[in-house]
C-alpha positions in Angstrom: 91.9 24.1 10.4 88.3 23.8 8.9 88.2 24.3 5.6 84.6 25.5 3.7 83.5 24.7 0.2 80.2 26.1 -1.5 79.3 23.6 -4.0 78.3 26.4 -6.3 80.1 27.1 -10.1 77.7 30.5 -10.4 79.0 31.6 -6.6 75.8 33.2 -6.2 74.4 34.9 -3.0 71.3 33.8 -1.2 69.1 34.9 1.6 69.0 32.7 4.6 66.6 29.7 4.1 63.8 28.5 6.3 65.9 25.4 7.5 69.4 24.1 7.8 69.9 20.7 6.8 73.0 19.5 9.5 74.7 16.4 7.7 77.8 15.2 9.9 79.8 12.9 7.9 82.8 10.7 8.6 84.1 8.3 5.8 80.6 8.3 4.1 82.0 7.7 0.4 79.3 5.7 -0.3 76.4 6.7 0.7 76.4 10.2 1.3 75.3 11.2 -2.5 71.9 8.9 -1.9 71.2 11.2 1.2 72.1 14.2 -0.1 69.9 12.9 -3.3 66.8 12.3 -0.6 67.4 15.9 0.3 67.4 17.6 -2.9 64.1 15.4 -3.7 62.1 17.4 -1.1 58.8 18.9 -2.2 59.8 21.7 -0.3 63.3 23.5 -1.4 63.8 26.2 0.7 66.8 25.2 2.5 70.6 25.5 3.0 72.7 22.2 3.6 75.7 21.9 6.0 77.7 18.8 5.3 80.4 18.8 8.4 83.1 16.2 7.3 84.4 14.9 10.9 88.0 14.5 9.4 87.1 11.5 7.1 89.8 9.8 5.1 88.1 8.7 2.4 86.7 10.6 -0.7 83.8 11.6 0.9 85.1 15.7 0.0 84.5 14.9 -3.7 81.0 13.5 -3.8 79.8 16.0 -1.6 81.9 18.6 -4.4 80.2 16.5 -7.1 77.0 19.0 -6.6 76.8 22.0 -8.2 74.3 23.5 -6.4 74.6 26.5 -3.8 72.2 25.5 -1.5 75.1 22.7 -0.6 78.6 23.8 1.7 81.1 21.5 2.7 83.2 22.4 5.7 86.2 19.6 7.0 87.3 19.5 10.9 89.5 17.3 12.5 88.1 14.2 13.6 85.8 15.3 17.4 82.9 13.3 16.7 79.1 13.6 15.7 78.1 16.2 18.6 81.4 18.9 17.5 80.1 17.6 14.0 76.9 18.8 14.6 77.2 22.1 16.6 79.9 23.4 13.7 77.2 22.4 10.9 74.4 24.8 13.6 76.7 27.6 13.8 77.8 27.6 10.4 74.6 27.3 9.0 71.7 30.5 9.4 68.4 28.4 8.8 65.1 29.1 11.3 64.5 25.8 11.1 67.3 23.1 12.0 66.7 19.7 10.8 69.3 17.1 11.2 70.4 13.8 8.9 73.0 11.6 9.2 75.4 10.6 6.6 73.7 7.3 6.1 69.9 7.8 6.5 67.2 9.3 3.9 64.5 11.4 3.9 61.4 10.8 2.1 60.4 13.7 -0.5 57.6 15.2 2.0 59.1 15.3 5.6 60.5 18.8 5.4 57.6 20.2 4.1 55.3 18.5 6.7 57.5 19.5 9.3 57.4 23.8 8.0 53.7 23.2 7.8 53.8 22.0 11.6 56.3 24.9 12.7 53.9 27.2 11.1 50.7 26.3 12.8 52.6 26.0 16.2 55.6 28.5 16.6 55.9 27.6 20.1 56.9 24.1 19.5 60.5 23.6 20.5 61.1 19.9 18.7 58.8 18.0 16.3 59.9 14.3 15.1 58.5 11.7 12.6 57.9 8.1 12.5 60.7 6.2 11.2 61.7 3.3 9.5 65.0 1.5 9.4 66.4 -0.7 6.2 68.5 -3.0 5.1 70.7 -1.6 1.9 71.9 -5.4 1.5 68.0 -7.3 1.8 65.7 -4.0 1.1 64.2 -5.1 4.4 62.6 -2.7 6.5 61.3 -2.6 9.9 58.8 -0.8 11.9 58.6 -2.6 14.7 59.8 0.8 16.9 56.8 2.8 15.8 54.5 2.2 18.9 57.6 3.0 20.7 57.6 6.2 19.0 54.8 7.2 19.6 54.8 6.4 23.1 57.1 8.9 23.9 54.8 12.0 22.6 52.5 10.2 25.5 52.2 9.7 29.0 54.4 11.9 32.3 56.1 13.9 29.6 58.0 13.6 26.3 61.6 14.5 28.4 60.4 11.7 31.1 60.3 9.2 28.4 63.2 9.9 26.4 64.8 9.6 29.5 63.1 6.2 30.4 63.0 4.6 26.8 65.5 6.9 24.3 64.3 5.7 20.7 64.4 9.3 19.2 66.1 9.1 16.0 68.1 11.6 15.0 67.3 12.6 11.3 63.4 12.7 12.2 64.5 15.8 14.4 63.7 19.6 13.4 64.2 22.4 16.1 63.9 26.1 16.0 67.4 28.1 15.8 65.5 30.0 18.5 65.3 26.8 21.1 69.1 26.1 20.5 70.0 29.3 21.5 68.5 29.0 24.8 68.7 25.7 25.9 72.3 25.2 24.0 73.9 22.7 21.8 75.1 19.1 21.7 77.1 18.3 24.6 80.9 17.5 22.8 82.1 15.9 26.1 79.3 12.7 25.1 80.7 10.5 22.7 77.1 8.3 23.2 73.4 9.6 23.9 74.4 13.2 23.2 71.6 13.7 20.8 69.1 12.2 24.0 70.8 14.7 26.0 70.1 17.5 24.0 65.9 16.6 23.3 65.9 15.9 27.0 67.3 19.2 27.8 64.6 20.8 25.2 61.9 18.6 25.5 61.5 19.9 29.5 61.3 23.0 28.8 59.3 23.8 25.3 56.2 21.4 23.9 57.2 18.6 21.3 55.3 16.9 18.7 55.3 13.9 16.6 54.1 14.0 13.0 52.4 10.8 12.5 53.7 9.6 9.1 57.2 7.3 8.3 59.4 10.0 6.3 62.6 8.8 7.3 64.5 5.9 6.4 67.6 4.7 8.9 70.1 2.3 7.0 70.7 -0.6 9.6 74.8 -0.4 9.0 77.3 -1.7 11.8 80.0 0.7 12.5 79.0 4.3 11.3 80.1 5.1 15.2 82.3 3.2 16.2 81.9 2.9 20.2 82.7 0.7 22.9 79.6 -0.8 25.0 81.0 0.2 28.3 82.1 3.9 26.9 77.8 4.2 26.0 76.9 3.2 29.5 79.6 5.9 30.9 77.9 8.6 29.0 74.2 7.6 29.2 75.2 7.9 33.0 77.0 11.0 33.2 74.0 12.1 31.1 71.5 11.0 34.2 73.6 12.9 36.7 73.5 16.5 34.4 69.2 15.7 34.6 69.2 15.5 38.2 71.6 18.6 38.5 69.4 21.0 36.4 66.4 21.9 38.8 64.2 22.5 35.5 64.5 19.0 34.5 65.3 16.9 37.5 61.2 17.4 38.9 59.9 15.4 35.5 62.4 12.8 35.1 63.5 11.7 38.7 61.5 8.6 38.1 62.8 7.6 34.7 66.2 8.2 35.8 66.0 5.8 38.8 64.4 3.1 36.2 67.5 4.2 33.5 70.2 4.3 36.2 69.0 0.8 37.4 69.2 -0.8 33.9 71.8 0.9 32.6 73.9 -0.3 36.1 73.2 -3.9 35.6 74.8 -3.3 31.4 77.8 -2.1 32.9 77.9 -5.3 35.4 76.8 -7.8 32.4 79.4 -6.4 29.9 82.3 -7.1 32.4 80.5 -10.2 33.6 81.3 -11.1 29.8 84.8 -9.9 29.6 85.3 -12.0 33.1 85.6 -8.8 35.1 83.9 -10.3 37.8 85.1 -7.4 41.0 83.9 -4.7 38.2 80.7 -6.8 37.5 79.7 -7.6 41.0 79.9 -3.8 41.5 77.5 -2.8 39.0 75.4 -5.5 40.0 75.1 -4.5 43.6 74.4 -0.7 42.3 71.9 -1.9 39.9 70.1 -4.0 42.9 70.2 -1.2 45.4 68.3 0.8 43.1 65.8 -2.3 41.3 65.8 -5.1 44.4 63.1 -6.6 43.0 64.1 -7.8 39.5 65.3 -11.6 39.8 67.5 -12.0 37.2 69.7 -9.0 38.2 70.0 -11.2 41.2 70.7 -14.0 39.3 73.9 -12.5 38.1 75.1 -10.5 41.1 74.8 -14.3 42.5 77.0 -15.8 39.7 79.6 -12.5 39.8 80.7 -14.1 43.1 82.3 -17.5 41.8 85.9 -17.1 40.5 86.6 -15.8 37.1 88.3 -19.3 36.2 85.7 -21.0 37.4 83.0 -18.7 35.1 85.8 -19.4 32.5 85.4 -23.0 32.7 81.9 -23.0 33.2 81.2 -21.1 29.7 83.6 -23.1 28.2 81.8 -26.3 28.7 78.3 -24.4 27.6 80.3 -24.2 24.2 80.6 -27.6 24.0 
């Protein structure tokens, strides 16, 4: 059973705020006082923030409790993962804004007041994102190397076509309207991988989306927030393809980028068995990935090698090694 904490010592009422922070967190001792901190440093402070611990083990509980302030709830779940995370933290939260952070990642002090502004001027917008950057807590490195990827999706066929094609949406530059969720629905909890692609696909075809063209998030580059296994990602960012082509409002502006996906996303499946020396279940995802893509040599190049023996791959990388 969930179990719902106001960080408050005044247990105050409020009226609902203008936007929802959504902060799924799962054994985020560490770091999640440093994004809750990037939070409470926004220029603009009308908000309500939902911090849904996915059944951590760790003290995460008391920093979050650590905060008296009443603008802050805690509420614990048994561990389902970031998209039953997410969709308690949405439903328990009454925002008309939804903006969404992970445990891990900052905000600068301006991006939720840029966004309102944005929201305001457009009301029929049904996503708007930022430019991002992502950082090193260990070197204070950062890279922005993804921005004209970025932007290229607010360009070209369609912003759904290319999340499809490319993905590269990050999460915590996201705000929706409440309004948008309620049509279009939530995160899917059955995806594991991709669900937040799933979800500004499945908005993104139907409403306008917008970029705000300023860095006002940073992503901490940290192995093993989510745990996941490469071949359970390419299983989901499938199963994600074949709900696109089954919804007749998205399928007309994506069929393209999901042939292209599907292709690539085939021959990941092939390589990462190809690795493990799975060489029937590589040859198979090899073929498919051809079928689709015939005219990409090194895919070729691979469905060619998936043919020898496994011991004889075996041997084969073991004398590379050498």
């Amino acid at each position: 059973m969930a179990d719902e904490v106001r960080c408050s010592s005044s247990g105050a009422t409020r009226a609902e705020p203008a936007v929802s922070v959504v902060i799924p967190a799962y054994n985020a001792e560490g770091f999640i006082a440093e994004t809750l901190d990037s939070v409470l440093s926004q220029t603009f402070q009308d908000y309500e923030v939902v911090v849904v611990d996915d059944g951590s083990v760790d003290d995460t509980r008391g920093v979050v409790e650590s905060y008296d302030d009443a603008r802050i709830r805690y509420v614990r779940q048994e561990n389902g993962g970031a998209s039953r995370a997410r969709n308690r933290g949405i439903a328990d939260s009454s925002g008309e804004l939804v903006a969404f952070l992970d445990a891990d990642d900052l905000w600068l002090p301006e991006k939720l007041e840029r966004q309102v502004e944005v929201f305001r001027e457009n009301p029929e917008l049904g996503l708007l994102s930022t430019l991002h950057e992502a950082f090193s807590p260990e070197t204070g490195e950062s890279d922005t190397i993804g921005h004209r990827k970025r932007e290229r999706l607010f360009s070209g066929p369609s912003v759904a076509h290319n999340i499809v094609a490319w993905s590269g949406l990050a999460t915590p530059t996201v705000m929706v309207p409440r309004w948008v969720l309620n049509e279009v629905g939530l995160f899917d909890p059955q995806l594991r991988n991709g669900q937040d692609d799933n979800l500004w696909v499945r908005i993104t075809a139907r409403y306008p989306a917008r970029l705000v063209d300023e860095v006002l998030v940073r992503c901490r580059m940290r192995a093993g927030s989510l745990s996941t296994n490469d071949l359970n990602m390419c299983r989901d960012v499938l199963t994600s393809l074949d709900q696109y082509m089954e919804d007749p409002e998205i399928a007309p502006m994506v069929q393209e980028a999901v042939t292209m996906r599907r292709a690539r996303v085939l021959w990941d499946r092939g390589y990462h068995h190809f690795a493990k020396g799975d060489q029937r279940q590589a040859r198979r995802s090899f073929l498919a990935s051809v079928r689709i893509e015939p005219f990409k040599p090194a895919r070729w190049i691979h469905l060619l090698l998936s043919l020898f023996p496994g011991a004889f791959m075996n041997a084969l990388r073991a004398v590379r090694r050498r």
